[in-house]
C-alpha positions in Angstrom: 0.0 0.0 0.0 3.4 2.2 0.8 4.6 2.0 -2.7 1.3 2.8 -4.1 0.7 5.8 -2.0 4.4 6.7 -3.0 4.1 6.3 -6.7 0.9 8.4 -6.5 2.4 11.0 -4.7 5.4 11.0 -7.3 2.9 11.4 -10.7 1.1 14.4 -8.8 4.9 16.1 -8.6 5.8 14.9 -12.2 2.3 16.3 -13.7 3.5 19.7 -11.9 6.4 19.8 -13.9 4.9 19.7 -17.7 5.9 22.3 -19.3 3.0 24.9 -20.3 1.8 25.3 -24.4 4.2 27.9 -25.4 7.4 26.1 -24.5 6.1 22.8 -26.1 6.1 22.4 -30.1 5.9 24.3 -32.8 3.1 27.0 -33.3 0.6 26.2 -35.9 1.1 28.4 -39.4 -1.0 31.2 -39.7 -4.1 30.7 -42.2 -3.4 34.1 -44.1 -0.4 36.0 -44.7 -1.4 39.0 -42.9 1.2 38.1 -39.8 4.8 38.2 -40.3 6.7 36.6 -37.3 10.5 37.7 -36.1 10.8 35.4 -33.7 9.1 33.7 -30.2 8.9 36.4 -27.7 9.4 34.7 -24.5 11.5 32.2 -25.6 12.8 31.1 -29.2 9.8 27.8 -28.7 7.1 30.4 -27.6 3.9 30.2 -29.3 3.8 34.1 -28.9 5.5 35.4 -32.0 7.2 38.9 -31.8 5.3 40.0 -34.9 6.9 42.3 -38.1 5.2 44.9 -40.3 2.8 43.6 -43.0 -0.1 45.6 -44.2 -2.3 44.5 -41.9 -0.1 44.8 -39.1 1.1 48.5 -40.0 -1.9 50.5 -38.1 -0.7 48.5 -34.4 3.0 49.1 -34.5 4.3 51.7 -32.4 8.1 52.8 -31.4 7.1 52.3 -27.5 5.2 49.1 -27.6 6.0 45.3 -29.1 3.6 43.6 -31.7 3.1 40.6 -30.5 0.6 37.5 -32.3 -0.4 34.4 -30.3 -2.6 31.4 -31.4 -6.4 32.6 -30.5 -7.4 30.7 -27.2 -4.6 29.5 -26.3 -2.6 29.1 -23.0 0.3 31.2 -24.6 -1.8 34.1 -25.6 -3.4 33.9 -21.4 -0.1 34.0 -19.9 1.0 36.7 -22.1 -2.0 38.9 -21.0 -2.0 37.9 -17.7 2.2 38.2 -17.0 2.7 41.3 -19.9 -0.6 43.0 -19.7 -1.1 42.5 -23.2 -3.7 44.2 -24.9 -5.7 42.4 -28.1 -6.1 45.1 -31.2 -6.8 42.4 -33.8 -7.2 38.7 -34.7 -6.8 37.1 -38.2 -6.0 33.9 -39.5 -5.8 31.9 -36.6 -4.1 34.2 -34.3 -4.6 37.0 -32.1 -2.8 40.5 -32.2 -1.5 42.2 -28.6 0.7 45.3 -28.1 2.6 45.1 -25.1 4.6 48.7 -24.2 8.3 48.6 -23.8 9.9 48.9 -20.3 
């Protein structure tokens, strides 16, 4: 009954340690080509793409503030919000469109 208590007790721990969406995989591909992706923004992995100028992008960049594009619904795009303060300005193809200002 030990070991069985024990090896519960060691899946709860283990299950604490997966590593959340935007470190795990690659981000699915846009469906248009209105997003132009630099690079991940947490992390070179993160679903959250640091996001370039395209025509439909153009209207959200700003000098003071990062373009950022995360898969809609996501657990990437809540973390970003809820650790960056993101704020949402658009959503196409697939993804959604945050600014997040500089520090």
């Amino acid at each position: 009954m030990r070991k069985l208590a024990l090896l519960g007790v060691l899946l709860a721990i283990g299950a604490c340690d997966e590593a959340p969406e935007w470190e795990r995989g690659a981000a699915p591909d846009p469906t248009n080509d209105d997003l132009k992706f630099v690079r991940g923004y947490r992390a070179g992995d993160d679903w959250c793409q640091l996001t370039g100028e395209t025509a439909f992008t153009a209207e959200f960049l700003d000098h003071t503030a990062d373009l950022v594009s995360c898969p809609t619904g996501s657990t990437a795009a809540q973390t970003l919000v809820e650790a960056y303060g993101a704020q949402q300005v658009a959503e196409t193809g697939g993804y959604t469109v945050y600014t997040i200002p500089q520090i």
